[in-house]
C-alpha positions as CSV (number, residue, x, y, z in Angstrom):
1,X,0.0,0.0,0.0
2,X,1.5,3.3,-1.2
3,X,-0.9,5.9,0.9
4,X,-1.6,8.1,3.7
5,X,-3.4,5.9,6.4
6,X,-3.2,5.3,10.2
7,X,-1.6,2.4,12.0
8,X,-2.5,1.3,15.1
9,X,-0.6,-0.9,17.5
10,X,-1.6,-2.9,20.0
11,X,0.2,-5.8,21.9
12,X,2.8,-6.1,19.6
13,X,0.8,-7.1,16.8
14,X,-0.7,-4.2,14.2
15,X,-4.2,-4.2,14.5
16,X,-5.6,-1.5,12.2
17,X,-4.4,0.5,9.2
18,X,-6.7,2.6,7.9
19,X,-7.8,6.2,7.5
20,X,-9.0,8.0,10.6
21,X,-8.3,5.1,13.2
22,X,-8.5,6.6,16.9
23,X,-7.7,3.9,18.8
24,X,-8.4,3.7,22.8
25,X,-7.7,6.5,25.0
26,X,-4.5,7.2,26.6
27,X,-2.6,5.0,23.7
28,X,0.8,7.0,23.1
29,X,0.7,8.3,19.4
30,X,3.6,9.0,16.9
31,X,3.9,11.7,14.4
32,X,4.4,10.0,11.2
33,X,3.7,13.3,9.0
34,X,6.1,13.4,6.0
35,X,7.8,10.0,6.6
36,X,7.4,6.5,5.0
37,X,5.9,4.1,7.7
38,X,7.1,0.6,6.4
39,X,7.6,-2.8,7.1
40,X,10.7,-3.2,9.2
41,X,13.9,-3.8,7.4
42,X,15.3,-7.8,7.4
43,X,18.9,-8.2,7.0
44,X,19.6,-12.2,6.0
45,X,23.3,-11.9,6.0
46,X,25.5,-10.3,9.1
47,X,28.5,-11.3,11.4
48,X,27.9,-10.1,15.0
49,X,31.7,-11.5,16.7
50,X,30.0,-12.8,19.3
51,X,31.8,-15.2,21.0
52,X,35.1,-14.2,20.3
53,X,36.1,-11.2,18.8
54,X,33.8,-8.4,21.1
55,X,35.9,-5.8,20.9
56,X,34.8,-5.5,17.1
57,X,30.5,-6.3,17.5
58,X,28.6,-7.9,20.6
59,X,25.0,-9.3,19.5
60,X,24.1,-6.3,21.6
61,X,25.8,-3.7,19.4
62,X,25.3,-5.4,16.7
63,X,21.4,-5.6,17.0
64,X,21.2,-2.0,18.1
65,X,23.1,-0.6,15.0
66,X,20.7,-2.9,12.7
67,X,18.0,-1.0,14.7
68,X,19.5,2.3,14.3
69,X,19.7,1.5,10.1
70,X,16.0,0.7,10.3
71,X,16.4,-3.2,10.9
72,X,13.9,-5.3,12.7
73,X,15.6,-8.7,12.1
74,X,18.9,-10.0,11.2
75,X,20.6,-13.1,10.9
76,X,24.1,-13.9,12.6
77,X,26.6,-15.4,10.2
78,X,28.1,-18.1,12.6
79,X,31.9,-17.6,11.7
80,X,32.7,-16.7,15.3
81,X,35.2,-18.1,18.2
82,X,34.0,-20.8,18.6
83,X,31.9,-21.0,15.3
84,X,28.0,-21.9,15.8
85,X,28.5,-25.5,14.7
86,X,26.4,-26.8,18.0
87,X,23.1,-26.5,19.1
88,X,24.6,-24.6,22.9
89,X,26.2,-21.8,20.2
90,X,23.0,-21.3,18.8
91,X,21.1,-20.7,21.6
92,X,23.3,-18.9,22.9
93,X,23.5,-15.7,20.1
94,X,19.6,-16.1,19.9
95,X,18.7,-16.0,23.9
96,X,21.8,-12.8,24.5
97,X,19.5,-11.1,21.8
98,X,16.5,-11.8,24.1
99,X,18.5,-11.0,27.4
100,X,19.6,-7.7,26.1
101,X,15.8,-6.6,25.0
102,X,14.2,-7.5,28.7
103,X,16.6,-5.1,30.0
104,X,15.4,-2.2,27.6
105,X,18.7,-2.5,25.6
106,X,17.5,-4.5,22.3
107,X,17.7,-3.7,18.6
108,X,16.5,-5.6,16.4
109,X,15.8,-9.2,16.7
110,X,18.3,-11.4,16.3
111,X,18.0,-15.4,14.7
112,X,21.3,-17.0,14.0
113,X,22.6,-19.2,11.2
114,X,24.2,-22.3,11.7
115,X,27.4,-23.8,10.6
116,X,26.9,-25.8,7.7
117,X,30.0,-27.9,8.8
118,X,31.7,-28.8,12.0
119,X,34.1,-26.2,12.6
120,X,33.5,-24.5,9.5
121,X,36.0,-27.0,8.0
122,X,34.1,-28.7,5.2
123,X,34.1,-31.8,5.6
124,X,31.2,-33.1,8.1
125,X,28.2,-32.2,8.2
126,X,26.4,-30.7,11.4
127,X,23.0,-32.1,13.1
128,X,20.9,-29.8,11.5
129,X,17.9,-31.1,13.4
130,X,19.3,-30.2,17.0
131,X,20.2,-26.7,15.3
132,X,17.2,-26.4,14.2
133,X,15.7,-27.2,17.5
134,X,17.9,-24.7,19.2
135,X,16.7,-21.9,16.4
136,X,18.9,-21.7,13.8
137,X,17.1,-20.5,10.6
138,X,19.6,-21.5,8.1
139,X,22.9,-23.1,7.6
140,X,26.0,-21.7,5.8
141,X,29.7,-21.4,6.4
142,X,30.2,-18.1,5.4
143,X,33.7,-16.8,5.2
144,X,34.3,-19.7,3.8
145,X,32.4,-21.6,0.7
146,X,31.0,-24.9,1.1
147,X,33.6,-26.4,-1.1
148,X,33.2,-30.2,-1.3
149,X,30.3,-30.3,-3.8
150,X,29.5,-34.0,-1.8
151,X,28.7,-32.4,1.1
152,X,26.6,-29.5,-0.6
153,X,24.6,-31.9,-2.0
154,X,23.7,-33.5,1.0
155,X,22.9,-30.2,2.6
156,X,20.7,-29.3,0.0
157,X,19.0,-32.9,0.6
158,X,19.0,-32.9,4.2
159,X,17.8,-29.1,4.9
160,X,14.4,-29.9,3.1
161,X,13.2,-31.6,6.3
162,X,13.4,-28.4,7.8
163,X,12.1,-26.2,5.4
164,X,15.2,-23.9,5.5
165,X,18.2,-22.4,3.3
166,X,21.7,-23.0,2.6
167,X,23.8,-20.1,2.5
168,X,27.1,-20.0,0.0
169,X,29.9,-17.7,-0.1
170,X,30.8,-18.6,-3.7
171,X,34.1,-18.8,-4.3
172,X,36.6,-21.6,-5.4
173,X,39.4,-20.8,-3.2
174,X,41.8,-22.8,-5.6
175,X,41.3,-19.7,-8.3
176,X,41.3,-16.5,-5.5
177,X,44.2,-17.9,-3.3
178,X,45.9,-15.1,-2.6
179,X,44.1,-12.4,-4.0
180,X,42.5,-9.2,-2.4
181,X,41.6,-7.4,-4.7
182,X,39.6,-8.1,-7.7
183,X,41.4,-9.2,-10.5
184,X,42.0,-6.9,-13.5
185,X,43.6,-3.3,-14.3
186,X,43.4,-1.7,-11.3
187,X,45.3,-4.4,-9.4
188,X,47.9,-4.5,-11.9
189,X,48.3,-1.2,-11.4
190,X,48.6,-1.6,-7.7
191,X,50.6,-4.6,-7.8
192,X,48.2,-6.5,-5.9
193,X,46.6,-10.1,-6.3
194,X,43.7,-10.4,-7.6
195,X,40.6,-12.4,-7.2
196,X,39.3,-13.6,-10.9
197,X,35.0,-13.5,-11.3
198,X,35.5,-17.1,-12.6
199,X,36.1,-17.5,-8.9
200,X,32.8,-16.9,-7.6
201,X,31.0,-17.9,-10.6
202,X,32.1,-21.5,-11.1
203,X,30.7,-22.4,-8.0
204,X,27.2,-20.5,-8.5
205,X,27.1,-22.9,-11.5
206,X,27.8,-26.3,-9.3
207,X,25.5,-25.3,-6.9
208,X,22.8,-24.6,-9.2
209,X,23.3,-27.9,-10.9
210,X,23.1,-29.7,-7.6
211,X,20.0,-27.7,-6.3
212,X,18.7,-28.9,-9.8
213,X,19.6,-32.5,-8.4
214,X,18.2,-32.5,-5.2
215,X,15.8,-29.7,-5.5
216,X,16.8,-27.9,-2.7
217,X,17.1,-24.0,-1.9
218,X,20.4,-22.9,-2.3
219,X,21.2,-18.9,-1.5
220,X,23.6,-17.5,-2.8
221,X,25.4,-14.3,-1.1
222,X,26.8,-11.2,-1.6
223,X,26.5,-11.7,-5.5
224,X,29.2,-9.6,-7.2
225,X,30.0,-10.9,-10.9
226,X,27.9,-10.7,-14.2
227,X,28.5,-14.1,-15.1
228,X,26.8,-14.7,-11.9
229,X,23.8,-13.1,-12.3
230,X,23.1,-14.5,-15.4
231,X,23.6,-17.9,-14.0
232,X,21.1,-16.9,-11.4
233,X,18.7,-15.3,-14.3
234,X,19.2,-18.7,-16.4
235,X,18.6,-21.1,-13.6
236,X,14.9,-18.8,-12.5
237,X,13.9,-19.5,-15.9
238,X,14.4,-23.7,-15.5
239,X,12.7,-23.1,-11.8
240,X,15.3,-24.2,-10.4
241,X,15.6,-23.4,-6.2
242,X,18.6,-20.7,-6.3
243,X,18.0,-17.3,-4.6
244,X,19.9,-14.2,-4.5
245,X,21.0,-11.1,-2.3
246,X,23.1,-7.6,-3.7
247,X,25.1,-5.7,-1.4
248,X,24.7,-1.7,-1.3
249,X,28.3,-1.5,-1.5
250,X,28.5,-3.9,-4.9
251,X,25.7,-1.9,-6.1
252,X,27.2,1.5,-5.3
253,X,31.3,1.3,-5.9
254,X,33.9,-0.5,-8.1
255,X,37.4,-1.7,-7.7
256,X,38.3,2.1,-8.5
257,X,37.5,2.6,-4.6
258,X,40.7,0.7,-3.8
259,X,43.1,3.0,-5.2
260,X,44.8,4.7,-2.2
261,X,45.1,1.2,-1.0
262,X,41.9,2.3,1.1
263,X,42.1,-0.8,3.0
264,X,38.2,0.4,4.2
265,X,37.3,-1.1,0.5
266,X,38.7,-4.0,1.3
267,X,35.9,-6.9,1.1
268,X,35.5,-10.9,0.1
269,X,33.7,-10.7,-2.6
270,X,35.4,-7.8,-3.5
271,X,34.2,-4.9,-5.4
272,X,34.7,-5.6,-9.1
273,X,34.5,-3.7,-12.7
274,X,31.5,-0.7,-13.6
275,X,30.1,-3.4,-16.0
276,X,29.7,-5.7,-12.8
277,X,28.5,-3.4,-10.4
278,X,26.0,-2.5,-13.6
279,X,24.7,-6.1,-13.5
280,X,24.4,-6.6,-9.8
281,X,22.4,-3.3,-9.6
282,X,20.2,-4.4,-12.6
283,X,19.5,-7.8,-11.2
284,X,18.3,-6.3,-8.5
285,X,16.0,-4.1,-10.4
286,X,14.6,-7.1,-12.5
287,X,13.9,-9.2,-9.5
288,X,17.0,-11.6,-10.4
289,X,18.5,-11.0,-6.9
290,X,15.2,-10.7,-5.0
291,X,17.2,-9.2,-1.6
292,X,19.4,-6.4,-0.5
293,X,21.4,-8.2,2.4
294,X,24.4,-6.2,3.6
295,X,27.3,-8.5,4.7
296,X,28.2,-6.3,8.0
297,X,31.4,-7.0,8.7
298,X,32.5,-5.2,11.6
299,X,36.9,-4.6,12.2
300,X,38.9,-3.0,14.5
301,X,40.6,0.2,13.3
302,X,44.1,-1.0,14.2
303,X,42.8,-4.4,12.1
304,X,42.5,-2.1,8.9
305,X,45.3,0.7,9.5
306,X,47.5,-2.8,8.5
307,X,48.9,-3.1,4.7
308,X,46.5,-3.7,2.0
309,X,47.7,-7.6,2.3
310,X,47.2,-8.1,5.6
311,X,44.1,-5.9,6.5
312,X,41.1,-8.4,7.1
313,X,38.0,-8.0,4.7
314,X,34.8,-6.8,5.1
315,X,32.8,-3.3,5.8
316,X,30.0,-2.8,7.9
317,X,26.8,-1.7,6.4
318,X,23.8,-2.0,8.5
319,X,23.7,2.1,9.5
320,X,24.3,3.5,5.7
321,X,22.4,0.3,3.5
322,X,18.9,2.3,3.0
323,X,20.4,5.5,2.5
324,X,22.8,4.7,-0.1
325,X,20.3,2.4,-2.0
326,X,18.1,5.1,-2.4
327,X,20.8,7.0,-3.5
328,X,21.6,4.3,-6.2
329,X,18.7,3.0,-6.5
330,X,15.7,5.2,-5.7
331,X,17.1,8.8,-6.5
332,X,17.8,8.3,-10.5
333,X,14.3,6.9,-11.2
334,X,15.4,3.7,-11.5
335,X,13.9,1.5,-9.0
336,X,10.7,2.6,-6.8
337,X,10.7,3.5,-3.3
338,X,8.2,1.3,-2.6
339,X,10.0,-1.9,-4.7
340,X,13.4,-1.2,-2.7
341,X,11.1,-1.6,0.5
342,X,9.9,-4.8,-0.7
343,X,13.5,-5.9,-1.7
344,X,14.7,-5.1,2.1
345,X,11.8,-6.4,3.6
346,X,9.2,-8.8,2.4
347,X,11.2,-10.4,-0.3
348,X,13.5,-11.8,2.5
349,X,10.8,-12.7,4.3
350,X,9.0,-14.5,1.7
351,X,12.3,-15.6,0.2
352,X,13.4,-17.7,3.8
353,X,9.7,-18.4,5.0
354,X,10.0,-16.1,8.2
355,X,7.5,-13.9,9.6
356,X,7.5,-10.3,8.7
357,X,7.6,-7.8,5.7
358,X,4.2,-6.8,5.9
359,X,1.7,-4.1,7.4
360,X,-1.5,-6.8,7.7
361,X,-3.6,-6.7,10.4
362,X,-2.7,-8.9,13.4
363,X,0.9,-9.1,11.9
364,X,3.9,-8.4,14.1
365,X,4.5,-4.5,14.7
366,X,7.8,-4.4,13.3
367,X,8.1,-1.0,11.7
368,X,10.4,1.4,10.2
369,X,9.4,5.1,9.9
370,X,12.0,7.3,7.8
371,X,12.4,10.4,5.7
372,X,13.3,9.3,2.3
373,X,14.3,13.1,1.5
374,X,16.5,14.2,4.3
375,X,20.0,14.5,3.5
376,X,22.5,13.6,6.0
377,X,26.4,13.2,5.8
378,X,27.8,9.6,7.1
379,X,30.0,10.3,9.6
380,X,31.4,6.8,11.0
381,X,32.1,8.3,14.7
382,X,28.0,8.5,15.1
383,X,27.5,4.5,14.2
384,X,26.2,2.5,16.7
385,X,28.2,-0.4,15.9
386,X,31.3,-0.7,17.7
387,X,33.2,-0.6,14.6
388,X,33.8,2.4,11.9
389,X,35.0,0.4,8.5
390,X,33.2,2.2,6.0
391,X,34.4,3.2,2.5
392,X,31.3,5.9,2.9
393,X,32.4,8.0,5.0
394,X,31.5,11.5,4.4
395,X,29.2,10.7,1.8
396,X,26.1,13.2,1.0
397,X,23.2,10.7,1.3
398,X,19.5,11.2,1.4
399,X,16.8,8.7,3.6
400,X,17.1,9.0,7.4
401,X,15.6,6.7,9.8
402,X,13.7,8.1,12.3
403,X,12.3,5.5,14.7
404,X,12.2,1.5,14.6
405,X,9.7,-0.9,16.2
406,X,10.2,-4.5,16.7
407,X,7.0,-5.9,18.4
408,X,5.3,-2.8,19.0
409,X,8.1,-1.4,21.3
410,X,10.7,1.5,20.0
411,X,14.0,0.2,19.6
412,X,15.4,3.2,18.1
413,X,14.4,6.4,18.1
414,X,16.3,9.7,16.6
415,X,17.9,11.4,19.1
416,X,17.3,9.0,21.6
């Protein structure tokens, strides 16, 4: 719905939207006059550090930046110390979430993902049943791809009895070893490695073959290649299981952002040629990559003051992602407000069978209200998140969130 209405909250859920809804007496009221009243934000791909590397994210900073971008859910990548490869690790992220919202310090909510293989390693599988149980949502082993196309396949078998995901970095680590950069003129002008697109699209093409084979759902992130997309495009069109999300920052920048050996540019898949960043954005557009997901990757600054080769990847994203897709996206008439709300909020929803993504009646109040014309400047030192590795730093962007609801109760609120 695209109009001026009403909505009226009560016990979490939303029970009314309509024109000229007065609700009981004494019910506190919000001023929603000249801002977009949406369905909250869903954010299917970020790493939180928690356990292990807190002085980057907690699950408590973590969630409360998400809320802070206009997030209501997210999902926790389990690459952490220890990885989330038992069912303990999994309750653990998703009950901390809980823990830190009783005591009035929540974001948004927080489900984790699962380790696709013990210890991230590969090669065995992990009880997906008792993860499951604990609350996983989906299994992946991002950071690193699922690599032995055996074990993929049996993934894709075995997840169907849960009705869930698998998530796949795509890259063959054989073709990128070494590389951190992507792999063309501007590295050779640089004299750094680089990471060919073959690299992430040879394995996009295995596992859309074996999601053909077993029909499972295979989901594959951070897309960053044209060879990729097309795959993805060519493999709708057979109905074959294969999803896909686009990052703001492989939407908005190319490997040109490296030069400087701005190690804050620095990211796994890493940014790539114009004609790439064209086709990620485009795939968007048509519907080919149905999400925006934002691959938050929180560092410490003393982690990325090191040389280009040594500084870890990754940038975070979830406090800039709406403003600079609508800067991208939105502003040059290309894509519809209202569409890029349905690509950061029901589409993942729909797309991974959880509940949200929608304004219906006796749905869960999960809202984001914003200004989708007030310019702001992105000035790191303001982020929630405990970490500041942006390449957008003082960029002029426009769409500023204003307040976020998860279950009817403020989680974020300007100025708050």
């Amino acid at each position: 719905m695209d109009e001026v209405r009403d909505v009226l909250v009560r016990d979490g859920r939303i029970e009314a939207v309509a024109r000229g809804v007065a609700g009981p007496e004494g019910i506190p009221r919000i001023d929603a006059q000249g801002l977009v009243v949406a369905p909250g934000l869903i954010d299917v791909h970020v790493h939180l550090r928690e356990p292990g590397a807190e002085h980057k994210e907690t699950i408590r900073t973590g969630a409360r930046s998400a809320a802070a971008g206009g997030f209501t859910t997210i999902w926790a990548m389990p690459n952490t110390d220890p990885p989330l490869d038992d069912p303990a690790a999994v309750g653990f992220v998703r009950e901390e979430a809980r823990r830190w919202a009783r005591q009035g310090e929540g974001g948004a909510r927080v489900s984790p993902v699962a380790a696709a293989s013990l210890g991230l390693a590969g090669r065995q599988m992990t009880e997906i049943g008792g993860l499951v149980e604990a609350g996983a949502v989906a299994v992946t082993d991002d950071g690193h791809p699922i690599h032995d196309p055996a074990l993929m396949r049996r993934l894709l078998e075995y997840t169907q009895s849960f009705g869930i995901p698998v998530l796949q970095h795509a890259e063959d680590m054989a073709l990128s070893a070494g590389g951190v950069m992507n792999e063309g003129a501007v590295a050779t002008a640089l004299g750094l490695r680089g990471i060919p697109n073959a690299s992430e699209a040879t394995v996009v093409a295995r596992d859309i073959y074996l999601a053909e084979l077993t029909g499972g759902h295979v989901h594959v992130q951070h897309v960053s290649t044209r060879e990729a997309v097309e795959l993805i495009r060519l493999a709708h069109e057979r109905g074959v299981r294969v999803s896909g999300e686009a990052s703001p920052h492989h939407m908005a920048l190319t490997e040109e952002a490296v030069r400087g050996y701005r190690t804050e540019a620095k990211m796994n898949p890493p940014l790539r040629s114009e004609a790439d960043r064209r086709a990620v954005r485009q795939g968007l557009i048509d519907g080919v990559l149905e999400c925006v997901a934002t691959d938050h990757a929180p560092h410490h600054y003393e982690e990325k003051e090191r040389e280009f080769d040594d500084a870890p990847f990754g940038i975070v994203g979830l406090e800039t992602a709406l403003a600079v897709c609508i800067g991208e996206l939105v502003t040059p008439g290309d894509l519809p407000l209202f569409d890029l709300i349905e690509r950061m909020s029901a589409a993942p929803a729909r797309l991974m069978g959880i509940e949200g993504g929608t304004l219906r009646p006796g749905s869960r109040a999960d809202l984001v209200l914003f200004d989708p014309e007030e310019a702001w400047t992105v000035d790191p030192a303001n982020f929630r998140s405990k970490s500041r590795n942006t390449p957008f730093g003082g960029w002029e962007v426009t769409g500023r969130v204003k307040r976020t609801i998860v279950g009817g109760e403020t989680r974020y609120a300007e100025g708050g």
